[in-house]
DRENPA-3360 file (N, C-alpha, C; in nm, 2 decimals, always signed):
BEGIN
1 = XXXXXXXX = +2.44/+2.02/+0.34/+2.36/+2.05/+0.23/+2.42/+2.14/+0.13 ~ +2.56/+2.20/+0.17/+2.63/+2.27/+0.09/+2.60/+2.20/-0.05 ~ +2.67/+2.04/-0.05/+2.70/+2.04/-0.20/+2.59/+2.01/-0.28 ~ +2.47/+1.98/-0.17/+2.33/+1.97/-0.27/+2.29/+2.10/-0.35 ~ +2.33/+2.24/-0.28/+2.27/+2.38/-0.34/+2.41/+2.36/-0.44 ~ +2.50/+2.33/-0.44/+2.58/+2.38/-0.55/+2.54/+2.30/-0.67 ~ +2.47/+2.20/-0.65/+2.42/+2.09/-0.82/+2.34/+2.12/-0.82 ~ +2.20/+2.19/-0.70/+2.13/+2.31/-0.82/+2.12/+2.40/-0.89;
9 = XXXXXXXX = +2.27/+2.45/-0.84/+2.29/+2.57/-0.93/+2.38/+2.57/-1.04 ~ +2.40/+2.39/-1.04/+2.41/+2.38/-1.19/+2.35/+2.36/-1.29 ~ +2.24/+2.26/-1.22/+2.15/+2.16/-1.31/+2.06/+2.30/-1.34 ~ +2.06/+2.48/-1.27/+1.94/+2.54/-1.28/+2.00/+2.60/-1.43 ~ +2.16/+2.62/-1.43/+2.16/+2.68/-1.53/+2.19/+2.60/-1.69 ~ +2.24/+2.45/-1.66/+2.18/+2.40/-1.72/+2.06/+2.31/-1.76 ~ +1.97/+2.36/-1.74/+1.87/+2.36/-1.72/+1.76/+2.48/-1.84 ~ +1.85/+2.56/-1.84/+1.81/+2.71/-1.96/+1.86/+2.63/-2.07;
17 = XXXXXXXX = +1.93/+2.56/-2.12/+1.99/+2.48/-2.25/+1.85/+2.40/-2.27 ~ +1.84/+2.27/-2.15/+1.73/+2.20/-2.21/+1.63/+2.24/-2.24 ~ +1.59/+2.36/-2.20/+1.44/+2.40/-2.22/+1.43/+2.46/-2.39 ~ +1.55/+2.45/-2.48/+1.58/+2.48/-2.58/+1.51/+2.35/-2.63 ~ +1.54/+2.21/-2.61/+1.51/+2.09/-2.63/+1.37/+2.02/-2.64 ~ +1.29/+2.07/-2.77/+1.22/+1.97/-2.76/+1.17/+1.83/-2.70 ~ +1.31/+1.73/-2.72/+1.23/+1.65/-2.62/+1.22/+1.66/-2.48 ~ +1.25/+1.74/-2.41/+1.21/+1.76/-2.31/+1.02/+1.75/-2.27;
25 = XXXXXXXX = +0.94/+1.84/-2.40/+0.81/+1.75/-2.40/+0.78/+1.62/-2.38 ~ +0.85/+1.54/-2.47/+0.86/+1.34/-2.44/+0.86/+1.34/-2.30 ~ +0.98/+1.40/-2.21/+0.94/+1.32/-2.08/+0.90/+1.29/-2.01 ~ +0.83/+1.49/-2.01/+0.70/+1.52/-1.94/+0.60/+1.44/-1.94 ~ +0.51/+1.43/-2.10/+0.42/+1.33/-2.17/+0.43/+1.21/-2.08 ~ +0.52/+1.16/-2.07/+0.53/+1.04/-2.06/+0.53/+1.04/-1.84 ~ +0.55/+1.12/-1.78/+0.53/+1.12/-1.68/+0.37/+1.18/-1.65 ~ +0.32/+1.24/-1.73/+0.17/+1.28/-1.73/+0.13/+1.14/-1.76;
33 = XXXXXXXX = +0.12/+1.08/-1.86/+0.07/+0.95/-1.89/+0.12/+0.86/-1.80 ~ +0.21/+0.82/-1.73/+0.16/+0.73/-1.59/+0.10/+0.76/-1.52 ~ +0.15/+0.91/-1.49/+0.08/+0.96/-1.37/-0.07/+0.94/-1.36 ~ -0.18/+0.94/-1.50/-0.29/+0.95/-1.51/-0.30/+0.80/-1.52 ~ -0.25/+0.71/-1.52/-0.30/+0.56/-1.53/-0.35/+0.54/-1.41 ~ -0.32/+0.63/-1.30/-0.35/+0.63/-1.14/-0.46/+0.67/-1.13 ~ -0.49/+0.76/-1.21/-0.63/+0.88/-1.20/-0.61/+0.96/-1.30 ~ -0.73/+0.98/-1.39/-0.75/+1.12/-1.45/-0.78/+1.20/-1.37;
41 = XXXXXXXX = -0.85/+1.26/-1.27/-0.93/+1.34/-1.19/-0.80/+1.43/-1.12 ~ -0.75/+1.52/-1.19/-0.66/+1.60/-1.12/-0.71/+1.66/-0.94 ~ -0.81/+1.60/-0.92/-0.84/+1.68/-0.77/-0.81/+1.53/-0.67 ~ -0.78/+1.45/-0.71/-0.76/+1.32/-0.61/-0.68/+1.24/-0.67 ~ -0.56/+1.32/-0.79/-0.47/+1.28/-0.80/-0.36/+1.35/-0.82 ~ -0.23/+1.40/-0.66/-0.12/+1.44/-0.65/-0.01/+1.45/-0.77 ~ +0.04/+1.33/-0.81/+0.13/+1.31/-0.89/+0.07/+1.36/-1.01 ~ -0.05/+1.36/-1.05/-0.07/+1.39/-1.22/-0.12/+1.56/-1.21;
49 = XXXXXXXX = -0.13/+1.62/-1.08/-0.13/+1.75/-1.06/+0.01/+1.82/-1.07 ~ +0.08/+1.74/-1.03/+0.24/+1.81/-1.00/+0.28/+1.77/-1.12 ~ +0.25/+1.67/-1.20/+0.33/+1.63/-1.38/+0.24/+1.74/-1.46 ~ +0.14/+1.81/-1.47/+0.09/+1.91/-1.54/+0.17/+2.03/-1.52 ~ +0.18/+2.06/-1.39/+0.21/+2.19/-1.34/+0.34/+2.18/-1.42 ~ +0.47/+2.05/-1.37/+0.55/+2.10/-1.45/+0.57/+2.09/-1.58 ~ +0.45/+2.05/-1.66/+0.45/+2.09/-1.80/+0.38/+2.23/-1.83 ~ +0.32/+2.28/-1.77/+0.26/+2.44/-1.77/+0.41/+2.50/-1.73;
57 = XXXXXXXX = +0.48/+2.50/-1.67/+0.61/+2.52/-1.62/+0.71/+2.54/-1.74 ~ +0.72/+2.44/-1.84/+0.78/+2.38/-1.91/+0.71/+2.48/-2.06 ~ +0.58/+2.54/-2.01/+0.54/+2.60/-2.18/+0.50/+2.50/-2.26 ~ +0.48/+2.34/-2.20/+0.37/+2.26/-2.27/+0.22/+2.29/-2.33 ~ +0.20/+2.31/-2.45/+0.11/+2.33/-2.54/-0.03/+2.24/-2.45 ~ -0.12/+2.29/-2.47/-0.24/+2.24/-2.35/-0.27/+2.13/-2.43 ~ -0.26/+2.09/-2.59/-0.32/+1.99/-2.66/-0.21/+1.88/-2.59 ~ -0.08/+1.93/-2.59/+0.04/+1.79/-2.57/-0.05/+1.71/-2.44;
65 = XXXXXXXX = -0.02/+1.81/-2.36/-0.12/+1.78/-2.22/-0.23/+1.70/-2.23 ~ -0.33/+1.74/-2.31/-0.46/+1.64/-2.34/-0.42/+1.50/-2.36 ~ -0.32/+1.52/-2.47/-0.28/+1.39/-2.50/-0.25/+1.29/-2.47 ~ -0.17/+1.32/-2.37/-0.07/+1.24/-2.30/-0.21/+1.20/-2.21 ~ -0.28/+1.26/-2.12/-0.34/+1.20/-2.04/-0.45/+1.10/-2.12 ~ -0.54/+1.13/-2.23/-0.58/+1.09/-2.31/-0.49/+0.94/-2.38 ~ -0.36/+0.88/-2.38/-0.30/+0.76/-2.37/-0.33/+0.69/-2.24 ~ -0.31/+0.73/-2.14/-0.34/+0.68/-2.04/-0.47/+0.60/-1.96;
73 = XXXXXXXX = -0.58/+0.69/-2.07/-0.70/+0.63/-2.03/-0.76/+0.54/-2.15 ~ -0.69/+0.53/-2.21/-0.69/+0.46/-2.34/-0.81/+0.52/-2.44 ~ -0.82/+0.64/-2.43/-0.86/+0.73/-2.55/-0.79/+0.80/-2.69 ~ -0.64/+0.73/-2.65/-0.55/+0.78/-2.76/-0.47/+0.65/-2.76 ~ -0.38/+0.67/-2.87/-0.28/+0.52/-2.88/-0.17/+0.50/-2.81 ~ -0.18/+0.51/-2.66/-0.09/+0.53/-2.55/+0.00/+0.36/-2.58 ~ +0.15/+0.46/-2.54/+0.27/+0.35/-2.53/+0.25/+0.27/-2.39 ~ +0.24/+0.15/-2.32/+0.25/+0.13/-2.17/+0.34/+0.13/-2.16;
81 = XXXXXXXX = +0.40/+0.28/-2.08/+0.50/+0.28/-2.00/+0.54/+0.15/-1.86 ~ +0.68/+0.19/-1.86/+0.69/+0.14/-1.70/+0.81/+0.18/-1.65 ~ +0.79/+0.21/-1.49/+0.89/+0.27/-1.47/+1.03/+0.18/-1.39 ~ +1.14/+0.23/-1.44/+1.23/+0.13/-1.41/+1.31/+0.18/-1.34 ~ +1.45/+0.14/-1.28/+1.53/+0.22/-1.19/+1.64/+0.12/-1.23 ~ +1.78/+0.18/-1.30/+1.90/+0.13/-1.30/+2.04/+0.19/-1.20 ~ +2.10/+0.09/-1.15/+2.21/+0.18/-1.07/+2.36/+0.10/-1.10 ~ +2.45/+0.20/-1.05/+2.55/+0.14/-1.16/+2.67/+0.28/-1.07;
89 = XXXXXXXX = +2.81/+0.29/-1.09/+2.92/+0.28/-1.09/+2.93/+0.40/-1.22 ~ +2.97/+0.57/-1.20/+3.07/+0.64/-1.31/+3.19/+0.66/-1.27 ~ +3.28/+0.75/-1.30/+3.42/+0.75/-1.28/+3.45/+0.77/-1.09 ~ +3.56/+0.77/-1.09/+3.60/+0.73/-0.99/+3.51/+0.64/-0.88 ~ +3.44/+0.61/-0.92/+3.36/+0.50/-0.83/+3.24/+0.59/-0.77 ~ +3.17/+0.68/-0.81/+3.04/+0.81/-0.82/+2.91/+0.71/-0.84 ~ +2.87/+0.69/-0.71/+2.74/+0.59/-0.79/+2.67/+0.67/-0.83 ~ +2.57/+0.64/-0.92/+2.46/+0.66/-1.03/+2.32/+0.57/-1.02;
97 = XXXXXXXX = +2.22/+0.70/-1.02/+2.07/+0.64/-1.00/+2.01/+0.69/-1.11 ~ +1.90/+0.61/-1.19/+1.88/+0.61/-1.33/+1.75/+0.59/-1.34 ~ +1.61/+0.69/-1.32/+1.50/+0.68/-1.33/+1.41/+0.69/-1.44 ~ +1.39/+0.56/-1.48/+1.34/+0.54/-1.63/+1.18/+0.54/-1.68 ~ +1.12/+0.61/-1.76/+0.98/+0.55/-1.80/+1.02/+0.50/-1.96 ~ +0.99/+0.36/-1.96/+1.01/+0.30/-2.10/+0.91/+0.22/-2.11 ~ +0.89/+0.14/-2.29/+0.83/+0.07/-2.32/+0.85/+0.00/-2.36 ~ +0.98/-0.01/-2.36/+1.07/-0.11/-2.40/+1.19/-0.13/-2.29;
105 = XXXXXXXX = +1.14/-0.25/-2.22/+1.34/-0.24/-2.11/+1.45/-0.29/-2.19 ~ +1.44/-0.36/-2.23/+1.59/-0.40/-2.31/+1.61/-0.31/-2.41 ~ +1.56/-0.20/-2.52/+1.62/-0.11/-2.54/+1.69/-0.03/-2.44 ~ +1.62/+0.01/-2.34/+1.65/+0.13/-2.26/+1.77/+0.07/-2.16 ~ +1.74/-0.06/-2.13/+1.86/-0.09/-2.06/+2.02/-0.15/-2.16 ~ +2.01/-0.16/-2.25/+2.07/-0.18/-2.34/+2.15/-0.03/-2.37 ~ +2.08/+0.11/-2.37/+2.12/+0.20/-2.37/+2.16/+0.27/-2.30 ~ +2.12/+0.19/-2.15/+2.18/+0.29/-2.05/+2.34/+0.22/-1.99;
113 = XXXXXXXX = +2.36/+0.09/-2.01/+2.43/-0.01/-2.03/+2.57/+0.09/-2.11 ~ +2.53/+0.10/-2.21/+2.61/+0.12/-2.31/+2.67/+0.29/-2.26 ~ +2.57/+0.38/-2.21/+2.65/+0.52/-2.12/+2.73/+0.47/-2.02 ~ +2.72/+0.43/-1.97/+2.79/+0.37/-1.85/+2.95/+0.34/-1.91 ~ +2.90/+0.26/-1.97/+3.08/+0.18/-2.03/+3.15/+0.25/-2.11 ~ +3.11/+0.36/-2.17/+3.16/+0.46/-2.26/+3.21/+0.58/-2.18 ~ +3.16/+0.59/-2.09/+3.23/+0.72/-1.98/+3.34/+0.63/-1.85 ~ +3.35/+0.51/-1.89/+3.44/+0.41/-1.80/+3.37/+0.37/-1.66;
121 = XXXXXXXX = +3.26/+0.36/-1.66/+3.15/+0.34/-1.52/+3.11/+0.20/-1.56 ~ +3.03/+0.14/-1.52/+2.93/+0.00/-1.54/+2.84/+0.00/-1.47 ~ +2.74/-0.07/-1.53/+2.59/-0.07/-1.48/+2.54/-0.20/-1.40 ~ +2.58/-0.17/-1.29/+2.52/-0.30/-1.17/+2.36/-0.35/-1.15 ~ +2.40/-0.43/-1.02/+2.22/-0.44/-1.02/+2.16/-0.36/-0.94 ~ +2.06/-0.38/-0.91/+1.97/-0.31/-0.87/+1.96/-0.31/-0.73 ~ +2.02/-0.17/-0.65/+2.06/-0.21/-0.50/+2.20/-0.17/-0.44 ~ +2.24/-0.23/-0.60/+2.42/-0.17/-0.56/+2.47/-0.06/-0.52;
129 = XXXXXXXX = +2.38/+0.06/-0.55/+2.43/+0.13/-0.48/+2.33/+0.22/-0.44 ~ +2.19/+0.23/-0.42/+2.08/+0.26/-0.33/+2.09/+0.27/-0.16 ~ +2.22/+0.18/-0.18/+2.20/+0.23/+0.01/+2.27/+0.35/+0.05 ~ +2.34/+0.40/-0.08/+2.41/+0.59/+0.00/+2.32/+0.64/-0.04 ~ +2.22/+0.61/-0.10/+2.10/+0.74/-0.09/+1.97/+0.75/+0.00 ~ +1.93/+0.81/+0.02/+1.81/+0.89/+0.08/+1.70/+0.89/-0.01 ~ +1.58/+0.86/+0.03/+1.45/+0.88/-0.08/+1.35/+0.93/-0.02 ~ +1.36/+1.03/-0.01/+1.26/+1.18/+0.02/+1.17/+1.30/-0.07;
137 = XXXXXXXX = +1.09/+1.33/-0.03/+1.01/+1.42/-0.10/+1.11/+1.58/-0.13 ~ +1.07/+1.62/-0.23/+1.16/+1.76/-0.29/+1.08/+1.86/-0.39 ~ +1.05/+1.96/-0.30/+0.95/+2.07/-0.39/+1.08/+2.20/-0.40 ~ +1.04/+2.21/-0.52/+1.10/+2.37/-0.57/+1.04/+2.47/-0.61 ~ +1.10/+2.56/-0.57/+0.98/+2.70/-0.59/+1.14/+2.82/-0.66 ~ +1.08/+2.90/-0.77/+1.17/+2.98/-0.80/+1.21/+3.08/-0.72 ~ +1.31/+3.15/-0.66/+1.33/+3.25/-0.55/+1.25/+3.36/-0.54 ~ +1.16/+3.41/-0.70/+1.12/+3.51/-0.65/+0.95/+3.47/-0.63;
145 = XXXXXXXX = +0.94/+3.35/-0.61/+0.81/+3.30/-0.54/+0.77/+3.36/-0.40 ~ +0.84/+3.38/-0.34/+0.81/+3.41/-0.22/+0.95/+3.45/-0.12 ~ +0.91/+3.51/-0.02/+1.03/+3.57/+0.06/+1.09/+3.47/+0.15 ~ +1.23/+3.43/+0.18/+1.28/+3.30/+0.21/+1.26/+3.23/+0.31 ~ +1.23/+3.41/+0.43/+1.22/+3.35/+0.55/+1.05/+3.31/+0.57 ~ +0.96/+3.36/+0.45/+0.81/+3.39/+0.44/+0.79/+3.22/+0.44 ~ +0.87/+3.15/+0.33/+0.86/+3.05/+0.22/+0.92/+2.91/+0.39 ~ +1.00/+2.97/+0.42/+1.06/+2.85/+0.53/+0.93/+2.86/+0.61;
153 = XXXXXXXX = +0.90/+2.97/+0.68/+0.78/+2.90/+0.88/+0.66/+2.86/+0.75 ~ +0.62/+2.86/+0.64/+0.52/+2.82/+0.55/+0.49/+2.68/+0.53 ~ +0.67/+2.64/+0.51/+0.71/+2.52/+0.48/+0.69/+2.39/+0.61 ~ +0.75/+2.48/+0.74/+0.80/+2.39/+0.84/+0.65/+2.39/+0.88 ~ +0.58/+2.48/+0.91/+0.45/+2.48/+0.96/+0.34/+2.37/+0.86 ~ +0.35/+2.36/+0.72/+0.27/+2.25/+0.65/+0.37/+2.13/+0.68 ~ +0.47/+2.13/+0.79/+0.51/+2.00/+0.80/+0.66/+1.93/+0.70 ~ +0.73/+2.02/+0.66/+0.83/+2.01/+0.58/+0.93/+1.96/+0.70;
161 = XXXXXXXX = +1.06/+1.93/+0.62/+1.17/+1.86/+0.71/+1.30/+1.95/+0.72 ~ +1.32/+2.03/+0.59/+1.40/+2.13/+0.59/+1.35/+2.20/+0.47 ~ +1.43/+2.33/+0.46/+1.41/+2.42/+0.29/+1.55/+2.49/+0.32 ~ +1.59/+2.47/+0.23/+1.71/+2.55/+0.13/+1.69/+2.66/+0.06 ~ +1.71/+2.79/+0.06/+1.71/+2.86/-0.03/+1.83/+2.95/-0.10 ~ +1.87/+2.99/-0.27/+1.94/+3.05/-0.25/+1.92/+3.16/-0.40 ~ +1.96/+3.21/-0.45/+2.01/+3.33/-0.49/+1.85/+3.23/-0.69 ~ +1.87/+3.11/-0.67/+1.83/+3.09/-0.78/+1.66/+3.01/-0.77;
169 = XXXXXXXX = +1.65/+2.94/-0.63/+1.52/+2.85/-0.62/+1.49/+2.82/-0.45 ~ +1.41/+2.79/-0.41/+1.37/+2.76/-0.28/+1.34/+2.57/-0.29 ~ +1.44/+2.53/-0.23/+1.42/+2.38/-0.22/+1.34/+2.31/-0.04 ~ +1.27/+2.27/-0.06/+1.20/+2.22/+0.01/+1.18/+2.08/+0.02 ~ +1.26/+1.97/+0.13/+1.25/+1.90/+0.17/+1.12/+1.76/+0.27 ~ +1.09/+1.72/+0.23/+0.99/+1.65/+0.28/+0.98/+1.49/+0.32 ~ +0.97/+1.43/+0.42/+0.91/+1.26/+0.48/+0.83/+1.25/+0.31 ~ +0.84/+1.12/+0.23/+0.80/+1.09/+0.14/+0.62/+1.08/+0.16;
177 = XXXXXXXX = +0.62/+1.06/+0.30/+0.47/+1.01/+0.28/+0.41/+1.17/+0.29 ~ +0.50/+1.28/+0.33/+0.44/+1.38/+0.35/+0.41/+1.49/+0.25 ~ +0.51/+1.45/+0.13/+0.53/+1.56/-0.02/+0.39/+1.59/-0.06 ~ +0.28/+1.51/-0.07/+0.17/+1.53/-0.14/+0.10/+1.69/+0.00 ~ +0.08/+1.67/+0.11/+0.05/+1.72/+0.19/+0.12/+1.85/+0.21 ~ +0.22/+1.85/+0.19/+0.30/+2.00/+0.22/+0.30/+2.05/+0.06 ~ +0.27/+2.02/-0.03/+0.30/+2.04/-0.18/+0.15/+2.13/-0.16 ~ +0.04/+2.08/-0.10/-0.09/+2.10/-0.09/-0.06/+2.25/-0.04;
185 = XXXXXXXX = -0.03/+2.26/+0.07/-0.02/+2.37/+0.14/+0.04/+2.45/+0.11 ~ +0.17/+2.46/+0.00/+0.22/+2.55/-0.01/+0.14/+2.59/-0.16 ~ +0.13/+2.54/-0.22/+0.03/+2.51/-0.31/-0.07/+2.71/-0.31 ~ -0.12/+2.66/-0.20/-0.24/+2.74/-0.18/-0.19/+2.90/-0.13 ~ -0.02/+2.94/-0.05/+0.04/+2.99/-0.02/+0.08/+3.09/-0.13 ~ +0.11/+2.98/-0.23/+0.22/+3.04/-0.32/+0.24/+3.02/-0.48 ~ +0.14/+2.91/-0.46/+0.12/+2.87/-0.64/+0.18/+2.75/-0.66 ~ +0.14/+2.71/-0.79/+0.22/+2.60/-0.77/+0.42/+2.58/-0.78;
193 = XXXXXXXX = +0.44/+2.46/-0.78/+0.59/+2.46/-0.76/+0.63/+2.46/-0.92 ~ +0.78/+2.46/-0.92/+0.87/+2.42/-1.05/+0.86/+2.29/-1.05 ~ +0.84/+2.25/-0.96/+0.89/+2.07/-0.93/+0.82/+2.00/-0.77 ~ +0.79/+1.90/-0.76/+0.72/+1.83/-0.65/+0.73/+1.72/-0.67 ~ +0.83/+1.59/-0.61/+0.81/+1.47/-0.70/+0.93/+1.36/-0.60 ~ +0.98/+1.27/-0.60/+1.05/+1.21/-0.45/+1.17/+1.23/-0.54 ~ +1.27/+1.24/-0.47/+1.43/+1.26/-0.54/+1.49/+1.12/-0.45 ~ +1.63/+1.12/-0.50/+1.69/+1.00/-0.46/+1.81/+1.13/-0.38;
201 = XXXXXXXX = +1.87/+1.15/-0.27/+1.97/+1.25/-0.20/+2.09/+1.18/-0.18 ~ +2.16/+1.19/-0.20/+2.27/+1.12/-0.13/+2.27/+1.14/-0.02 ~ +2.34/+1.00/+0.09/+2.37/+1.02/+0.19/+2.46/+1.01/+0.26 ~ +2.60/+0.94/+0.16/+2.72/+1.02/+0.19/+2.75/+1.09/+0.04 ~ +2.86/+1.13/+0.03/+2.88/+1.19/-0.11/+3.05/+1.19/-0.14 ~ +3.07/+1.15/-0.26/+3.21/+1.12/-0.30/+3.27/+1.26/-0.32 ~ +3.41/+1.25/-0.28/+3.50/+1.36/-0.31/+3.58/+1.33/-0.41 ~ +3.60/+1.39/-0.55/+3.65/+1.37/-0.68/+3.72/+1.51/-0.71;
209 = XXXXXXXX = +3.75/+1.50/-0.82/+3.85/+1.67/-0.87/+3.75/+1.72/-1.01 ~ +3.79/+1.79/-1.06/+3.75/+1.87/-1.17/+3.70/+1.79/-1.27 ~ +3.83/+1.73/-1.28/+3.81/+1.66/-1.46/+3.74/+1.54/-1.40 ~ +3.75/+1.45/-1.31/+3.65/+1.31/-1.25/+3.49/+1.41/-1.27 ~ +3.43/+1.53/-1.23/+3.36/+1.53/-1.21/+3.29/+1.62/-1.33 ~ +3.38/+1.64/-1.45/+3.39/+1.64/-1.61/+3.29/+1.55/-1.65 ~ +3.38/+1.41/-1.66/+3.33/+1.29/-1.68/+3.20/+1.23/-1.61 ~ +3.12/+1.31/-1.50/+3.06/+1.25/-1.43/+2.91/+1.33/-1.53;
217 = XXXXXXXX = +2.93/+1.48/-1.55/+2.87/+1.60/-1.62/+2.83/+1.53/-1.75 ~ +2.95/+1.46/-1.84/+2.91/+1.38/-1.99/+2.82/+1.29/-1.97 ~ +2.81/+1.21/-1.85/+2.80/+1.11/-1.84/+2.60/+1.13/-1.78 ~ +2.60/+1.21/-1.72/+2.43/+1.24/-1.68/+2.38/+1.31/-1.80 ~ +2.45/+1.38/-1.95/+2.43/+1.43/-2.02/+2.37/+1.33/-2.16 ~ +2.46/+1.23/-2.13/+2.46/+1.18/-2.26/+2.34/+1.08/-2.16 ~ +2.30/+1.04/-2.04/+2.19/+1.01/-2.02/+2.07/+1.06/-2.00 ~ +2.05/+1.18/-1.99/+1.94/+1.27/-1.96/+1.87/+1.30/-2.11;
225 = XXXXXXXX = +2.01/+1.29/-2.24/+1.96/+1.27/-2.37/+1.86/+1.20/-2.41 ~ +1.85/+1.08/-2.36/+1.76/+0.97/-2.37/+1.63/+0.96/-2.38 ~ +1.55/+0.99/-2.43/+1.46/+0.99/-2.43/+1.35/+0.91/-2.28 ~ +1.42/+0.81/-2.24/+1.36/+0.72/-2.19/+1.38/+0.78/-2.04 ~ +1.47/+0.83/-2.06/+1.55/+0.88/-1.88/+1.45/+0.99/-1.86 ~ +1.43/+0.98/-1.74/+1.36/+1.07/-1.65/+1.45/+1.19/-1.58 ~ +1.54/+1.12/-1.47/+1.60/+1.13/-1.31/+1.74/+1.09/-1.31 ~ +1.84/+1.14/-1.31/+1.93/+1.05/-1.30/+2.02/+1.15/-1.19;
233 = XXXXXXXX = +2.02/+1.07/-1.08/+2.15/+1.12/-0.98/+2.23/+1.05/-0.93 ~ +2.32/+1.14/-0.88/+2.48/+1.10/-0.80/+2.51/+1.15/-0.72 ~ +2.63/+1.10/-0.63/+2.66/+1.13/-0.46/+2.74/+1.20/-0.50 ~ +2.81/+1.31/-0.62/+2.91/+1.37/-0.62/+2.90/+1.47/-0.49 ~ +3.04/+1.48/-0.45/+3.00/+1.65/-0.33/+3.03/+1.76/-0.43 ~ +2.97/+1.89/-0.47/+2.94/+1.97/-0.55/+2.98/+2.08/-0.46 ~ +3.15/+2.04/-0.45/+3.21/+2.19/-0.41/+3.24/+2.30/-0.45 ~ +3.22/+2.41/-0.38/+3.26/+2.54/-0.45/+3.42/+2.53/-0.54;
241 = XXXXXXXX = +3.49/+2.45/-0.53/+3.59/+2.44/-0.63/+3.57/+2.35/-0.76 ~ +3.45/+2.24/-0.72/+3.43/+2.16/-0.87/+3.31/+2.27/-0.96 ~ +3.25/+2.34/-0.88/+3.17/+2.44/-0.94/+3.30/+2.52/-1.04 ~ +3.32/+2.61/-0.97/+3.40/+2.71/-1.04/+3.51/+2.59/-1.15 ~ +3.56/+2.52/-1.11/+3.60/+2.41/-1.23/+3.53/+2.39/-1.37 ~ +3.39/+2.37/-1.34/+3.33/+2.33/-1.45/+3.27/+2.46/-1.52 ~ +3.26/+2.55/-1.44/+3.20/+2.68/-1.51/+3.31/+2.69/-1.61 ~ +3.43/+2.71/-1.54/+3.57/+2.74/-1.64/+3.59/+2.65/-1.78;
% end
C-alpha cells in the first residue's frame, strides 16, 4: 500500500492548485446531476449524498448545487450525461483508466484519444487494461478528522477492509457493495468524508523512473483538464524516489 499513500500525497498537494480552478465546479455538477437521475431524495440516495458533500467540500455555492440537481429532474435545461470508461496505454507501458461523464462521446473520446497520442501512450479498448485493477470502495477523511487509531476500530467495526492513514488524510477501504454502509457509519462518527465513491486500485503496479513518471503526471494533467474527465488512474508504483523526483 506503500505506493498508494505516496499518489495521495501527491494528488493531496496537487490538489490545492485545482481548487484554484473553477472548473472543478463542472465536474462536480455534473456528478451531482447523475447522481440525482437516481434519486433526488438525499435520504435514500448514497451517491447524490456523497456528490453534495464533496461539493460542500469543494465551497460549491448552494445555488450551483440546486442546479445541478434541478437538470436532473428535468426542472432546469439538464445536459444527459453518460458515463463512460476509456482505457489505454501511457509511457512506458503505465496503463491508464479514464472515468468520464459526457454528452457527447465522440467529442470526449476524440479528446481523450488525442492525450494519449501526444504524451506517446494510445487509447485501447475497453478491457485492455482493467484486469490489473481492483474496483473497490474508497472513503477519505482529512487527518485531523479524527484520531487514527480512533478512525481505524471505527472503520473495521462498520465493516471496512483496510484504512491507511498518514500525516495528510485517512483512507479507508471498502467491498464495493459495502462503501454506502460503512460511509453511513462513519458518517455519523465523524462527519462527513472528503470523498466516498468506488476507485479503480491497481493490482499490480509498474516500476518506471523519474522522467517516465514526468510524462505519466502531463499526461493525467492534460486529462483531468477536461472538462468531461472525472477519475483518471494508473498502476504507477509511487516510490519514495519518484516522489522526491517529481517534487524536485
Amino acid at each position: 500500500m506503500a505506493g498508494h499513500s505516496q499518489f495521495k500525497n501527491i494528488m493531496h498537494r496537487k490538489g490545492a492548485q485545482d481548487k484554484k480552478r473553477a472548473k472543478i465546479f463542472t465536474k462536480l455538477a455534473r456528478e451531482i446531476t447523475v447522481s440525482a437521475k437516481i434519486s433526488d431524495d438525499i435520504n435514500s440516495n448514497p451517491r447524490l449524498r456523497a456528490a453534495i458533500a464533496a461539493a460542500r467540500g469543494q465551497n460549491m455555492p448552494k445555488d450551483n448545487i440546486d442546479r445541478a440537481i434541478k437538470k436532473a429532474t428535468g426542472a432546469g435545461d439538464g445536459d444527459n450525461y453518460e458515463e463512460v470508461r476509456y482505457e489505454g496505454y501511457g509511457t512506458a507501458g503505465v496503463a491508464v483508466i479514464v472515468e468520464a461523464l459526457t454528452d457527447n462521446r465522440n467529442r470526449t473520446a476524440s479528446e481523450v484519444r488525442a492525450a494519449f497520442a501526444k504524451s506517446g501512450g494510445n487509447l485501447g479498448e475497453t478491457g485492455s487494461v482493467g484486469f490489473m485493477f481492483n474496483r473497490l470502495g474508497e472513503i477519505v477523511y482529512p487527518a485531523d478528522a479524527a484520531n487514527a487509531d480512533e478512525l481505524f476500530e471505527a472503520a473495521l467495526e462498520a465493516g471496512a477492509a483496510n484504512v491507511e492513514s498518514d500525516e495528510n488524510s485517512h483512507v479507508i477501504d471498502t467491498e464495493i457493495e459495502d462503501l454506502n454502509a460503512v460511509r453511513e457509519a462513519l458518517t455519523e462518527k465523524f462527519g462527513d468524508p472528503e470523498s466516498a465513491k468506488l476507485v479503480f486500485r491497481a493490482a499490480t503496479e509498474a516500476e518506471i523512473n523519474v522522467d517516465q513518471a514526468q510524462s505519466i503526471m502531463k499526461l493525467v494533467d492534460v486529462l483531468e483538464d477536461n472538462d468531461d474527465v472525472q477519475n483518471v488512474w494508473t498502476n504507477v508504483a509511487w516510490t519514495d524516489e519518484i516522489v522526491a523526483g517529481l517534487d524536485n
